[in-house]
N, CA and C atoms of all chains as a GROMACS GRO file, in nm:
protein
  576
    1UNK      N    1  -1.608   1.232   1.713
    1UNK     CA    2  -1.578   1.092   1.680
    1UNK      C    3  -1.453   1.088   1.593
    2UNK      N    4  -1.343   1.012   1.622
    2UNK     CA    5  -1.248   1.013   1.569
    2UNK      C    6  -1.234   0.846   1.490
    3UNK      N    7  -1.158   0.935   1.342
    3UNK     CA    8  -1.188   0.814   1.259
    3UNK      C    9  -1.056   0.802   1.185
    4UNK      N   10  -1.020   0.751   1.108
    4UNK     CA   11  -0.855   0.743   1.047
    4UNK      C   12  -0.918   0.694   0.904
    5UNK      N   13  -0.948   0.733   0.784
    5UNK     CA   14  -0.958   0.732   0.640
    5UNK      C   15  -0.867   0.700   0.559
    6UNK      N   16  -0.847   0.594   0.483
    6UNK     CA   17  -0.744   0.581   0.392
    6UNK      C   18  -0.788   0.613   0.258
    7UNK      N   19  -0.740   0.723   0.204
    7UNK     CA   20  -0.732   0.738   0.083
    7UNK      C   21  -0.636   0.717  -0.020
    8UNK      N   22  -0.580   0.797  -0.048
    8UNK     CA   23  -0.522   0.781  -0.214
    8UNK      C   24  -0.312   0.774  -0.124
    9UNK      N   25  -0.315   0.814  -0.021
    9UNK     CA   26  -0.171   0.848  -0.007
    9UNK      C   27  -0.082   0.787   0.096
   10UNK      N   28  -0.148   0.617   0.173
   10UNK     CA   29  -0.045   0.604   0.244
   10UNK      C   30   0.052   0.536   0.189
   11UNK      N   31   0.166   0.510   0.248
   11UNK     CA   32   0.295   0.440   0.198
   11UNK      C   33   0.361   0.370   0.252
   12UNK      N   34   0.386   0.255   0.213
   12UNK     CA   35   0.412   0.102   0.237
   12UNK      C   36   0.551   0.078   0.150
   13UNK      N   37   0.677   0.055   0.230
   13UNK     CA   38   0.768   0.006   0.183
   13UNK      C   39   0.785  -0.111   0.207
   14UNK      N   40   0.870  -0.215   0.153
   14UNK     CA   41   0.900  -0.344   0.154
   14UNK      C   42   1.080  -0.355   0.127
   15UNK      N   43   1.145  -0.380   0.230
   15UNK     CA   44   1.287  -0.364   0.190
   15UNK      C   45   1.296  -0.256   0.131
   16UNK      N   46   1.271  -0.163   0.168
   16UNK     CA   47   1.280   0.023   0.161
   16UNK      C   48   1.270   0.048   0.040
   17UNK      N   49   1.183  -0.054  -0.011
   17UNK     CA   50   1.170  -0.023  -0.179
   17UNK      C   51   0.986   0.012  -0.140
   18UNK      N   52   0.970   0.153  -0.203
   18UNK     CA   53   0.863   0.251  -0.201
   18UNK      C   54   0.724   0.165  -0.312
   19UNK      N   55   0.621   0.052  -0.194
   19UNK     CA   56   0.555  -0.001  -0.346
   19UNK      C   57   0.423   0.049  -0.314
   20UNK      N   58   0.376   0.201  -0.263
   20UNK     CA   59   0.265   0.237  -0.281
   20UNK      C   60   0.156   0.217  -0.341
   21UNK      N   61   0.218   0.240  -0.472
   21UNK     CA   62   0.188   0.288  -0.616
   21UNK      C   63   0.122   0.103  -0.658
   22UNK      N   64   0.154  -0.012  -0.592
   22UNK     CA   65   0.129  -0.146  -0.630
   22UNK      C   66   0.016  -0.192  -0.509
   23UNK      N   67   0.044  -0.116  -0.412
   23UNK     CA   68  -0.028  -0.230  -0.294
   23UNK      C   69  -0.214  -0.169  -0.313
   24UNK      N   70  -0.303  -0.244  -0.269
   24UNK     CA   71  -0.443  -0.132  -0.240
   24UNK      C   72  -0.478  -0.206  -0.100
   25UNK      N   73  -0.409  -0.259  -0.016
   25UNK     CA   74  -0.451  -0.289   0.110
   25UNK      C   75  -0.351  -0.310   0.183
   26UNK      N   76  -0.347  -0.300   0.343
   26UNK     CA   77  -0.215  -0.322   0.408
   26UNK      C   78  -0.303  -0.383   0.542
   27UNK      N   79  -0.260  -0.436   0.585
   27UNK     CA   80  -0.328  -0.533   0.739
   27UNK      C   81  -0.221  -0.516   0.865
   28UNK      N   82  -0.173  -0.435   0.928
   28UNK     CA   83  -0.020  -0.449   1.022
   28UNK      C   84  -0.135  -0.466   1.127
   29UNK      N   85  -0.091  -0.614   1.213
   29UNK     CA   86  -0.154  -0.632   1.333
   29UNK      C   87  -0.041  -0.685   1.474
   30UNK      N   88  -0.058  -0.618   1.559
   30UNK     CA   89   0.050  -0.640   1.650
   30UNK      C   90  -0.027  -0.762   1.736
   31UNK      N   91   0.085  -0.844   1.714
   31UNK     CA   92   0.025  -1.027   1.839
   31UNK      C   93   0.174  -1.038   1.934
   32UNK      N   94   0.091  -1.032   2.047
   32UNK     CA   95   0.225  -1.104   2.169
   32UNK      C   96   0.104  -1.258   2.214
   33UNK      N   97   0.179  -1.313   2.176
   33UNK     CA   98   0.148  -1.471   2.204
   33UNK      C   99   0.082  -1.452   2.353
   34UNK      N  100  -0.001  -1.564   2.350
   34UNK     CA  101  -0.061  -1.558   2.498
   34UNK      C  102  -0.002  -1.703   2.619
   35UNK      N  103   0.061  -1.699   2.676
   35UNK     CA  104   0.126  -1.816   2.759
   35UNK      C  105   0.021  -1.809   2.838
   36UNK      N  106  -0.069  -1.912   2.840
   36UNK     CA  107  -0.163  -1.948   2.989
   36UNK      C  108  -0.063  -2.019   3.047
   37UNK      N  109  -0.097  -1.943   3.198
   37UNK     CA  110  -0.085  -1.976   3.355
   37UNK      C  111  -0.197  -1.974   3.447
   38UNK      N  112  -0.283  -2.036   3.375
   38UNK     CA  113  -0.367  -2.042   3.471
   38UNK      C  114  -0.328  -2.219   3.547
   39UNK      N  115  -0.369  -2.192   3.712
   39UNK     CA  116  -0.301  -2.278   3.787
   39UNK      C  117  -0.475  -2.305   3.924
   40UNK      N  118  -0.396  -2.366   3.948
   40UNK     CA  119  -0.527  -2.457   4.089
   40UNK      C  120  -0.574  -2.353   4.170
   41UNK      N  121  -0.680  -2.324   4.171
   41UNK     CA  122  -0.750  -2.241   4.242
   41UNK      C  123  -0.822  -2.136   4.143
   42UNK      N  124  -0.798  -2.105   4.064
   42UNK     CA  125  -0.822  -2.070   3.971
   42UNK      C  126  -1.027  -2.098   3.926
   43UNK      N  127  -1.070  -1.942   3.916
   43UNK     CA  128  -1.178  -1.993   3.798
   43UNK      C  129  -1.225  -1.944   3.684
   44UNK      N  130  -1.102  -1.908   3.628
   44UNK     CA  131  -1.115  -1.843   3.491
   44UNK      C  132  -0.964  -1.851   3.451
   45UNK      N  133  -0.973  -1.904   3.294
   45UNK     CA  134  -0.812  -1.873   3.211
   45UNK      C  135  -0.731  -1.723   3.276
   46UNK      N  136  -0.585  -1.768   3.259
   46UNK     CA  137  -0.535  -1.639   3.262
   46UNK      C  138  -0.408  -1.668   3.221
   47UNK      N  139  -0.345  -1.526   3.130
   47UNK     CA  140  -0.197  -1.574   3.018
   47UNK      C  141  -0.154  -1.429   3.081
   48UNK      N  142  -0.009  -1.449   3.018
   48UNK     CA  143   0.128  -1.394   3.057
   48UNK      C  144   0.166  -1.366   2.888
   49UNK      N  145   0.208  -1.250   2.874
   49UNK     CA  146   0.235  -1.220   2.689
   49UNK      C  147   0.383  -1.276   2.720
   50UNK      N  148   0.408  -1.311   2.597
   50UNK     CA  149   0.504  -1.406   2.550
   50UNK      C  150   0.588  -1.378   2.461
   51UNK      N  151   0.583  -1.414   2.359
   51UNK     CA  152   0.668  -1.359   2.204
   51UNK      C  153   0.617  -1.305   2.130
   52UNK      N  154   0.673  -1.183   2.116
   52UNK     CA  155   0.611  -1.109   1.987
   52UNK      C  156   0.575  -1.173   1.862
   53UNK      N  157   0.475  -1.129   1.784
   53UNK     CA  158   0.466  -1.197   1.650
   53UNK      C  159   0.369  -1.158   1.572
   54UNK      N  160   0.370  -0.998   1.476
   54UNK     CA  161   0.324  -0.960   1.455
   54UNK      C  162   0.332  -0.992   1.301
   55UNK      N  163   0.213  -0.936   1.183
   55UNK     CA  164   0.211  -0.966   1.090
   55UNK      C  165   0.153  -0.867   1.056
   56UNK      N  166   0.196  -0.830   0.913
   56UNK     CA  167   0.158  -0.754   0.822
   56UNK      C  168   0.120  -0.817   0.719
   57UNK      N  169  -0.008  -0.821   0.636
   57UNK     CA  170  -0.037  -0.882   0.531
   57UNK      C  171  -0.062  -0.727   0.401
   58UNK      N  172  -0.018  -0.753   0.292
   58UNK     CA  173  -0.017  -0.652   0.186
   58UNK      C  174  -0.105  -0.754   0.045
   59UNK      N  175  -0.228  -0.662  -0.015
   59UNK     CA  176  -0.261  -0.703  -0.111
   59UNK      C  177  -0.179  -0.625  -0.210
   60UNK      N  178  -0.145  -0.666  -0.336
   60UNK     CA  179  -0.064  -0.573  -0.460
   60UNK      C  180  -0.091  -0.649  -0.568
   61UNK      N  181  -0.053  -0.549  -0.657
   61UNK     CA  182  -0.087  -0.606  -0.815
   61UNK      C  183   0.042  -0.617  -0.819
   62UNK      N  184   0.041  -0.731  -0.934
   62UNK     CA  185   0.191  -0.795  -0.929
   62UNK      C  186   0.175  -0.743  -1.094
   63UNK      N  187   0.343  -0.707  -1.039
   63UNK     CA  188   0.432  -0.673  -1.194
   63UNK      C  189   0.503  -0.723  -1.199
   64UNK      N  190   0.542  -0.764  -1.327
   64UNK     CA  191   0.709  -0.826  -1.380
   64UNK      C  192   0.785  -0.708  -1.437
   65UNK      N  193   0.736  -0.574  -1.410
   65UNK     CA  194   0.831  -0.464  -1.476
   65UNK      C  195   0.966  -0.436  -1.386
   66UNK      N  196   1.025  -0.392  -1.454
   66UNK     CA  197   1.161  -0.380  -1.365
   66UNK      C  198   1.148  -0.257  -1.210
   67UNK      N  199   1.197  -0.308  -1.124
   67UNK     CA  200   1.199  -0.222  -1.038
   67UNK      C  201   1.070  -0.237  -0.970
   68UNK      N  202   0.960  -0.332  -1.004
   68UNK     CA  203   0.883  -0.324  -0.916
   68UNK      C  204   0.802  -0.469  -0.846
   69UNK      N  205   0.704  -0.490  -0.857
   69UNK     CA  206   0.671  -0.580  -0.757
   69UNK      C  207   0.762  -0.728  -0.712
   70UNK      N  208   0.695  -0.767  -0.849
   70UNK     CA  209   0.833  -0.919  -0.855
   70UNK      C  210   0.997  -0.887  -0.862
   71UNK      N  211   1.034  -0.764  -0.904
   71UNK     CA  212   1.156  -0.761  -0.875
   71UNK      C  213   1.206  -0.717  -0.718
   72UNK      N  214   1.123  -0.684  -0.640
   72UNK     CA  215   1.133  -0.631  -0.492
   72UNK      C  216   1.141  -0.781  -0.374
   73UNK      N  217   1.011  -0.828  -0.437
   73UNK     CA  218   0.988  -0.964  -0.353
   73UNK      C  219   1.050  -1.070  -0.402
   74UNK      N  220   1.123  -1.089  -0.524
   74UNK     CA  221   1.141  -1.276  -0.548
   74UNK      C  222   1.270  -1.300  -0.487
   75UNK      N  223   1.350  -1.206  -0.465
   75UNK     CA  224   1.470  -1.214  -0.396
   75UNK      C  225   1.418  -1.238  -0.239
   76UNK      N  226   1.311  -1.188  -0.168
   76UNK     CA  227   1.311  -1.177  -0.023
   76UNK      C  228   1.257  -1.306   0.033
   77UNK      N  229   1.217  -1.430  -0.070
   77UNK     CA  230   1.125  -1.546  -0.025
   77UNK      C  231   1.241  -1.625   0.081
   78UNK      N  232   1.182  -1.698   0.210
   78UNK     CA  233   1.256  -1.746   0.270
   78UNK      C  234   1.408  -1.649   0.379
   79UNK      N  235   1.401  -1.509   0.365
   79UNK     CA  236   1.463  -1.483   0.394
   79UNK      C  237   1.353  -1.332   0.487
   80UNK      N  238   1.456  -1.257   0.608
   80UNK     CA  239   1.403  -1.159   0.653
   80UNK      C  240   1.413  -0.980   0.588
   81UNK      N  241   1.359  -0.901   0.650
   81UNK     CA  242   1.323  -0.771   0.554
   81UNK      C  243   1.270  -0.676   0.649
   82UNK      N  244   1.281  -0.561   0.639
   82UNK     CA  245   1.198  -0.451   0.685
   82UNK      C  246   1.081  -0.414   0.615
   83UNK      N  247   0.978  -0.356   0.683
   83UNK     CA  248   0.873  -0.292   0.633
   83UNK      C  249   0.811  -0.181   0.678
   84UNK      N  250   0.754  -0.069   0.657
   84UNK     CA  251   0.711   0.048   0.694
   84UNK      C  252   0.570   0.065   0.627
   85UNK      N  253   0.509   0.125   0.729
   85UNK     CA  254   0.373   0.188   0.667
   85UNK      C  255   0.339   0.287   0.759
   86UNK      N  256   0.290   0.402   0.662
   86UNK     CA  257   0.172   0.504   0.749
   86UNK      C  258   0.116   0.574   0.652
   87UNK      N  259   0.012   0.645   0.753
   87UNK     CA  260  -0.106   0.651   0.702
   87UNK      C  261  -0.110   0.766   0.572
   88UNK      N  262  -0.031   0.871   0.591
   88UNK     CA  263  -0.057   0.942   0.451
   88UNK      C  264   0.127   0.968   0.445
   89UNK      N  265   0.167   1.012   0.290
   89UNK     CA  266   0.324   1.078   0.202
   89UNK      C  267   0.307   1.172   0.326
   90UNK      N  268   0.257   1.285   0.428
   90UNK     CA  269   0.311   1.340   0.480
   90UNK      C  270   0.424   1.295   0.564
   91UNK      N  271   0.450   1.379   0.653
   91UNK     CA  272   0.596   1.391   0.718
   91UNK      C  273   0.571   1.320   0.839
   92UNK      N  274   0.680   1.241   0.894
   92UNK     CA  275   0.617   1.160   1.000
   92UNK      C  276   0.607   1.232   1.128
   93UNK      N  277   0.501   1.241   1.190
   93UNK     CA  278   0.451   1.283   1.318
   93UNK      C  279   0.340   1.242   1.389
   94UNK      N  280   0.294   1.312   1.526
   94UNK     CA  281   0.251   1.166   1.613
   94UNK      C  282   0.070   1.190   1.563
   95UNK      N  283   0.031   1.228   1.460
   95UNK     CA  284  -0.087   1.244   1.363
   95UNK      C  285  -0.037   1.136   1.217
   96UNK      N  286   0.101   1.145   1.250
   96UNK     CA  287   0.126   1.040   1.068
   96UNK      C  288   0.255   0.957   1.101
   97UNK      N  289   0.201   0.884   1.211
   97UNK     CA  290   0.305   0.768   1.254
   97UNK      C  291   0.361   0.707   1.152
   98UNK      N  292   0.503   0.653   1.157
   98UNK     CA  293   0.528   0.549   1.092
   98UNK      C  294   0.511   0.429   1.145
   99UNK      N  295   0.503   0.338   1.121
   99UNK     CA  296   0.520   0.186   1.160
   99UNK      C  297   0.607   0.066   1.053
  100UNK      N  298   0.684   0.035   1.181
  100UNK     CA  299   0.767  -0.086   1.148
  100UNK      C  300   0.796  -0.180   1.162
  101UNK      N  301   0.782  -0.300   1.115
  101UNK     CA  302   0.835  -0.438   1.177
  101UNK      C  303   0.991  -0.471   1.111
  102UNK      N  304   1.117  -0.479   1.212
  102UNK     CA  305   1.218  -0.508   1.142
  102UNK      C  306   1.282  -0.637   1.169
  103UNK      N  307   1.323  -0.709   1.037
  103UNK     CA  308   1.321  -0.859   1.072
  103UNK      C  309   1.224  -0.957   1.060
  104UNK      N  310   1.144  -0.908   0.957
  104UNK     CA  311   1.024  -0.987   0.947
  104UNK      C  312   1.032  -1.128   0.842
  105UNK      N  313   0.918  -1.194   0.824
  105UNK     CA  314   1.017  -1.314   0.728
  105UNK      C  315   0.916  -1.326   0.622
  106UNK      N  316   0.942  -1.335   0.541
  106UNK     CA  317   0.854  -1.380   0.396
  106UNK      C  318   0.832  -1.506   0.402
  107UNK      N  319   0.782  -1.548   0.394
  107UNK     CA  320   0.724  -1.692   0.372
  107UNK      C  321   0.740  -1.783   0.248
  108UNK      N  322   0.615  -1.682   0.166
  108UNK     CA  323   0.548  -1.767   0.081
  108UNK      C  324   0.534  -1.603   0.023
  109UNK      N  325   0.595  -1.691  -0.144
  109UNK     CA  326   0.518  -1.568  -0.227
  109UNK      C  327   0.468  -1.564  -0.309
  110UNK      N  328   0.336  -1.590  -0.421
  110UNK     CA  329   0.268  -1.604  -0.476
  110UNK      C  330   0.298  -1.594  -0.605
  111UNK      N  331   0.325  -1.625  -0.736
  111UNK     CA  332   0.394  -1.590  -0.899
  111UNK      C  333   0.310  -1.545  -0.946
  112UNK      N  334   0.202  -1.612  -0.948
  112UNK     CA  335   0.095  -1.608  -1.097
  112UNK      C  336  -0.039  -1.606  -0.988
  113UNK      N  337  -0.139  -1.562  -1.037
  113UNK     CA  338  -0.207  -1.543  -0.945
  113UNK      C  339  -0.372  -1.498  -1.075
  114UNK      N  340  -0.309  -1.545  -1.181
  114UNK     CA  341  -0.417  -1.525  -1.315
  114UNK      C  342  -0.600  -1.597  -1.320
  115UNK      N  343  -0.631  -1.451  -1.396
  115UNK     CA  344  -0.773  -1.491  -1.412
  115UNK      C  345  -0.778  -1.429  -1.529
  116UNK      N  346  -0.904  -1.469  -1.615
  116UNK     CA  347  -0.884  -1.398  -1.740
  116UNK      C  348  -0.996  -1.282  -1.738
  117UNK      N  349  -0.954  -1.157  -1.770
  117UNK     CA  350  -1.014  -1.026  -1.753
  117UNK      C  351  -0.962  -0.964  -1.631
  118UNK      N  352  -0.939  -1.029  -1.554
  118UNK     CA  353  -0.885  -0.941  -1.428
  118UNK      C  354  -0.730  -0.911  -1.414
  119UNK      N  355  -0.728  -0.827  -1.316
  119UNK     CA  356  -0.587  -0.782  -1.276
  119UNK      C  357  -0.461  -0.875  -1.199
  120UNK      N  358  -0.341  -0.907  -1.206
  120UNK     CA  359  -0.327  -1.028  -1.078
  120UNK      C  360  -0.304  -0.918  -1.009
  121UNK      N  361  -0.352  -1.008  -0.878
  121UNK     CA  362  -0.319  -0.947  -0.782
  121UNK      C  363  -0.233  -1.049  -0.671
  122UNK      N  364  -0.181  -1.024  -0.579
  122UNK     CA  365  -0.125  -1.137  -0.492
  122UNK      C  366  -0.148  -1.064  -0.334
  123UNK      N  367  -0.154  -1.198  -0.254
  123UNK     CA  368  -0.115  -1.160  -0.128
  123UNK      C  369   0.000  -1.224  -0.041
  124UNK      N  370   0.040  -1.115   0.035
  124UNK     CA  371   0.175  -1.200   0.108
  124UNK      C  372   0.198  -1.135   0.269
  125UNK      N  373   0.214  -1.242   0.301
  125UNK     CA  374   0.247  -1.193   0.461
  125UNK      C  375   0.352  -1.221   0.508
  126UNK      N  376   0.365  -1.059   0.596
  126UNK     CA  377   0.554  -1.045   0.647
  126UNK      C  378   0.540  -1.130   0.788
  127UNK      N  379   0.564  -1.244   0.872
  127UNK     CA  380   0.572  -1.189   0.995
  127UNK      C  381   0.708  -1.193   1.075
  128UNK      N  382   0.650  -1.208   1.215
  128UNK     CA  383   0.734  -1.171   1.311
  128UNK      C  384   0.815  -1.040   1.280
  129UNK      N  385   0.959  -1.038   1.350
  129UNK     CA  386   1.025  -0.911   1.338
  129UNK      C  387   0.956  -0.816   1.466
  130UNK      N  388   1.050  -0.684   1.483
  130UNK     CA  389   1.033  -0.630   1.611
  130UNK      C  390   0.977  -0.523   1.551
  131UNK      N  391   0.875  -0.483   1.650
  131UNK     CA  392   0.742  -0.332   1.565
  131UNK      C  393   0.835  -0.229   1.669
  132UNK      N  394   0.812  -0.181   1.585
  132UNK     CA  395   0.794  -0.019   1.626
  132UNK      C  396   0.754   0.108   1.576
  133UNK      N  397   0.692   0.190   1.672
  133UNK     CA  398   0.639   0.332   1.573
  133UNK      C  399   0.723   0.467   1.587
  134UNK      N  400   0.718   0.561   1.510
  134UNK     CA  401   0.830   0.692   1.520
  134UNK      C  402   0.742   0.777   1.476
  135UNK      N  403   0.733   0.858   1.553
  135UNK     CA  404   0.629   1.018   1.541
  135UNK      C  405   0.723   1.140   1.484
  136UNK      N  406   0.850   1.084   1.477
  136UNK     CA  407   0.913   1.247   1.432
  136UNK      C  408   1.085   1.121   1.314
  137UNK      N  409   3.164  -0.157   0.140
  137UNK     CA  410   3.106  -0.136   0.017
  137UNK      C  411   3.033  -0.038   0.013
  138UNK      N  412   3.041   0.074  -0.119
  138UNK     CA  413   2.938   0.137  -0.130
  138UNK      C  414   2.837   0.093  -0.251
  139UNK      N  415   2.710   0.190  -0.229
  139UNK     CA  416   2.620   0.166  -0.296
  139UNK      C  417   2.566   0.287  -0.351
  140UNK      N  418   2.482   0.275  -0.482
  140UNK     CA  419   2.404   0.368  -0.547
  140UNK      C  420   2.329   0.345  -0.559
  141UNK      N  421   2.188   0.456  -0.546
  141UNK     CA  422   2.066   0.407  -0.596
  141UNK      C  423   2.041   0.435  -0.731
  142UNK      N  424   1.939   0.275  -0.824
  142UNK     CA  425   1.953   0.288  -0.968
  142UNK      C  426   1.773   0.297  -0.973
  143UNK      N  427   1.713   0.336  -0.828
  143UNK     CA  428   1.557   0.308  -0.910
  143UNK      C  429   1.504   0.443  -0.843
  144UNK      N  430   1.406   0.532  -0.865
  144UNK     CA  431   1.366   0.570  -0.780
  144UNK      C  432   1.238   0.557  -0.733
  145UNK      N  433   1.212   0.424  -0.680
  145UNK     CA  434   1.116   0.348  -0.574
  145UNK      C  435   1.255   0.341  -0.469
  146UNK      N  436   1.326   0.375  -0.475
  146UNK     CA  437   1.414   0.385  -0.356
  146UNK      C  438   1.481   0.486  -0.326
  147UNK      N  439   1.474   0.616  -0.377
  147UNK     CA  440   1.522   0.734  -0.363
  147UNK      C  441   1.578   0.790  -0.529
  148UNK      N  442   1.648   0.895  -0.507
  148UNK     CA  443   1.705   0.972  -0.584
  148UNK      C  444   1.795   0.892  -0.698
  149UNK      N  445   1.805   0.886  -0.794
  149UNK     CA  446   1.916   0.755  -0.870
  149UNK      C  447   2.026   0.853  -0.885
  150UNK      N  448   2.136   0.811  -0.832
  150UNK     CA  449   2.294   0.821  -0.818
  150UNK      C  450   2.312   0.874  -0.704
  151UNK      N  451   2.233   0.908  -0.606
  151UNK     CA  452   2.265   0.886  -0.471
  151UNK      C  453   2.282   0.800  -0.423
  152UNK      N  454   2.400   0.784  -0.310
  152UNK     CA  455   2.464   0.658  -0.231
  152UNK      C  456   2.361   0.639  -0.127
  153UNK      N  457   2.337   0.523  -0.131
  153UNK     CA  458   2.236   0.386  -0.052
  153UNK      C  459   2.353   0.347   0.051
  154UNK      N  460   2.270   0.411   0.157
  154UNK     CA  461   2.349   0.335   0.301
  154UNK      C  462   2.212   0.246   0.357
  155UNK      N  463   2.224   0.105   0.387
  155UNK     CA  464   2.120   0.028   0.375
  155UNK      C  465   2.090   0.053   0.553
  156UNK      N  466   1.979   0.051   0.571
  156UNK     CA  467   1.914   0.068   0.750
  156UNK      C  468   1.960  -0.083   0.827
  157UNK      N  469   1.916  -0.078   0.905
  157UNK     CA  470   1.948  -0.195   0.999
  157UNK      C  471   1.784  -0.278   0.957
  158UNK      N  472   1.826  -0.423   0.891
  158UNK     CA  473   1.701  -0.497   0.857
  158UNK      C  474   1.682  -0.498   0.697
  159UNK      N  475   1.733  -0.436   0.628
  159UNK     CA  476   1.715  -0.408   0.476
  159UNK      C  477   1.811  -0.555   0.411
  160UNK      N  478   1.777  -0.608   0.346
  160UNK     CA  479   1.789  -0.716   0.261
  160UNK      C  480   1.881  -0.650   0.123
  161UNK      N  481   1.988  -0.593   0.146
  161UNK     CA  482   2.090  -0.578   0.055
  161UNK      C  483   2.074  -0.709  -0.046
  162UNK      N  484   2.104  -0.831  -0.038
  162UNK     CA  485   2.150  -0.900  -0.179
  162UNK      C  486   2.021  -0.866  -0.236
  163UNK      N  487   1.889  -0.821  -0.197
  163UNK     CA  488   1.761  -0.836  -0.257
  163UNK      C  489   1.783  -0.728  -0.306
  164UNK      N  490   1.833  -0.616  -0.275
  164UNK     CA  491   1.815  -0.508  -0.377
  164UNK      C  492   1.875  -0.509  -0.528
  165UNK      N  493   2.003  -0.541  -0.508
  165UNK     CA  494   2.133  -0.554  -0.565
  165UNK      C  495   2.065  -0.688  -0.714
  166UNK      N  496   1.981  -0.737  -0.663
  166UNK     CA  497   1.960  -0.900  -0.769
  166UNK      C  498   1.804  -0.776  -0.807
  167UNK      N  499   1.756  -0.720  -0.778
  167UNK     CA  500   1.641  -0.667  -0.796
  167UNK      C  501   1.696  -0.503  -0.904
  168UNK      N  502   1.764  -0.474  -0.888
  168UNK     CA  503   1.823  -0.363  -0.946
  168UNK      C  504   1.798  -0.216  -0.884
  169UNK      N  505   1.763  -0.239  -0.787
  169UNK     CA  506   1.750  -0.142  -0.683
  169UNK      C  507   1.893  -0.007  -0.619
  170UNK      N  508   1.955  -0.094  -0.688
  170UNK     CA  509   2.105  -0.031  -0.592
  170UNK      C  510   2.181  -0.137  -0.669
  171UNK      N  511   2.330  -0.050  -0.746
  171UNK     CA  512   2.447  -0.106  -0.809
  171UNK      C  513   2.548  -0.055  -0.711
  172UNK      N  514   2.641  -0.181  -0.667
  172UNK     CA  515   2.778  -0.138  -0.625
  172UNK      C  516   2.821  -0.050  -0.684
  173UNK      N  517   2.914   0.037  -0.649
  173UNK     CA  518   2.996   0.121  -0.622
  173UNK      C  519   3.156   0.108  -0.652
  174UNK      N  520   3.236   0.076  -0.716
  174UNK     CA  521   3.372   0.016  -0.715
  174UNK      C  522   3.458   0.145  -0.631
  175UNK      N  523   3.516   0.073  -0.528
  175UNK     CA  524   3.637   0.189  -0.527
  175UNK      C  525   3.732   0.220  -0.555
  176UNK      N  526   3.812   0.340  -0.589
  176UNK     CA  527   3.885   0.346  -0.671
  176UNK      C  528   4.035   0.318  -0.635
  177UNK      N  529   4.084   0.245  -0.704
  177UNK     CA  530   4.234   0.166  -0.633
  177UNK      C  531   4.326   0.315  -0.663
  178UNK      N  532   4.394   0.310  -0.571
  178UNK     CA  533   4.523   0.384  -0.584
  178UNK      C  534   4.612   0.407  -0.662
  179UNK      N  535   4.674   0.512  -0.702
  179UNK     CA  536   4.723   0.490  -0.800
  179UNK      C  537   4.856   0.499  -0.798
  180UNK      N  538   4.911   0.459  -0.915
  180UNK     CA  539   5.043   0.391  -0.866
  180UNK      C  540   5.170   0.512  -0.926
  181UNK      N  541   5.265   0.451  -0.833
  181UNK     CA  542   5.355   0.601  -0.839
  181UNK      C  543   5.394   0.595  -0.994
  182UNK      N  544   5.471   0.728  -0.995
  182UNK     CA  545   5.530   0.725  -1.163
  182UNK      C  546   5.613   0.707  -1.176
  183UNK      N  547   5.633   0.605  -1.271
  183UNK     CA  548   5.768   0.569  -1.292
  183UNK      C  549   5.858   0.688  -1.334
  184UNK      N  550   6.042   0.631  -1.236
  184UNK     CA  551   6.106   0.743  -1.262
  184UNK      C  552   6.183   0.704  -1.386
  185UNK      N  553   6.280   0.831  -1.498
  185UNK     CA  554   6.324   0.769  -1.624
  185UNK      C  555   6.480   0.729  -1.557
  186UNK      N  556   6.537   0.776  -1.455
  186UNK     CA  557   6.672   0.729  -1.444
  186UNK      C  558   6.713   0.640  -1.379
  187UNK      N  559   6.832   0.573  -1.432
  187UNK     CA  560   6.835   0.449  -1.389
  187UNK      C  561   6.890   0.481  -1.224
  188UNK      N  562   6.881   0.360  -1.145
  188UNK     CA  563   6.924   0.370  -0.990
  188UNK      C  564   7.029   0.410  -0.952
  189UNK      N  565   7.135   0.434  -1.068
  189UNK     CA  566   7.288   0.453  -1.027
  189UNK      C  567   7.328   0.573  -1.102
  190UNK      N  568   7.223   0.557  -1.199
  190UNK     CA  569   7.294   0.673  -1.230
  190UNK      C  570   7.292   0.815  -1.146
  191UNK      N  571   7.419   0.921  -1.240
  191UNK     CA  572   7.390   1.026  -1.184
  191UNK      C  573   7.314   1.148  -1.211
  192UNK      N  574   7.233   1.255  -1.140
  192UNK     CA  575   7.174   1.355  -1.250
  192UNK      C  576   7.239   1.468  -1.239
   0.00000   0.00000   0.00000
């Protein structure tokens, strides 16, 4: 039975800035839009893939320290970005894919995100942009 | 333009940052990720001490 475990070491860049060390969840889901064509005669739906439009969602603890969370993302709101993830710091190969969406768009990005006793944390999602994976 | 890296969440600091295809340069640059690079202007000839007519 084959299983894929995330522990302590995969790595998630954001505008090739390395925020491992901030994120504790990553979501990369690949969507090609579904165009129904279904037509007369027909007795069941049927679609044609369409436009890519994939999304990556990242949970992270947000910092105001230099060089890291809020200084990576407050510049990228409204505008597009690269992103990378795989599964462990090893070396990329077709056991420790990378994955990429390039051209993706920030949306919306979260400031403050406060509770009292807890950590902030924020969430933000990249989408669209063109995926691709690299084994070597 | 060149670039340096000033963090290392982005590599080595004072190694030159050649940005990938998709990387959000002004975001690094406003983030402190990477400082321009100035290049270095040319330098200018030396002045000679004799005048144009004269002779040496």
């Amino acid at each position: 039975m084959a299983t894929s475990t995330y522990l302590s070491n995969p790595v998630v860049t954001v505008n090739a800035v390395d925020l491992s060390d901030q994120c504790s969840a990553a979501n990369l889901t690949r969507v090609i839009e579904a165009l129904e064509s279904t037509s007369f005669g027909k007795t069941a739906r049927v679609y044609v893939g369409g436009l890519e439009n994939s999304t990556l969602t990242l949970t992270m603890y947000n910092s105001f320290a230099a060089t890291e969370t809020y200084a990576t993302l407050a510049a990228l709101v409204g505008t597009s970005t690269t992103v990378t993830i795989k599964p462990t710091s090893a070396a990329t190969s077709a056991t420790n894919p990378i994955s990429s969406l390039v051209g993706c768009y920030l949306e919306t990005l979260p400031i403050v995100n406060a509770a009292l006793g807890a950590l902030d944390t924020i969430d933000i999602v990249l989408t669209g942009g063109v995926y691709s994976v690299a084994t070597s | 333009m060149i670039y340096t890296i000033a963090s290392t969440k982005l590599g080595i600091i004072g190694d030159p940052y050649v940005p990938a295809d998709g990387i959000n340069v002004a975001a690094l640059l406003s983030g402190g990720f990477i400082v321009e690079q100035s290049t270095p202007k040319p330098k200018k000839p030396a002045k000679t001490s004799t005048e144009p007519n004269e002779e040496i």
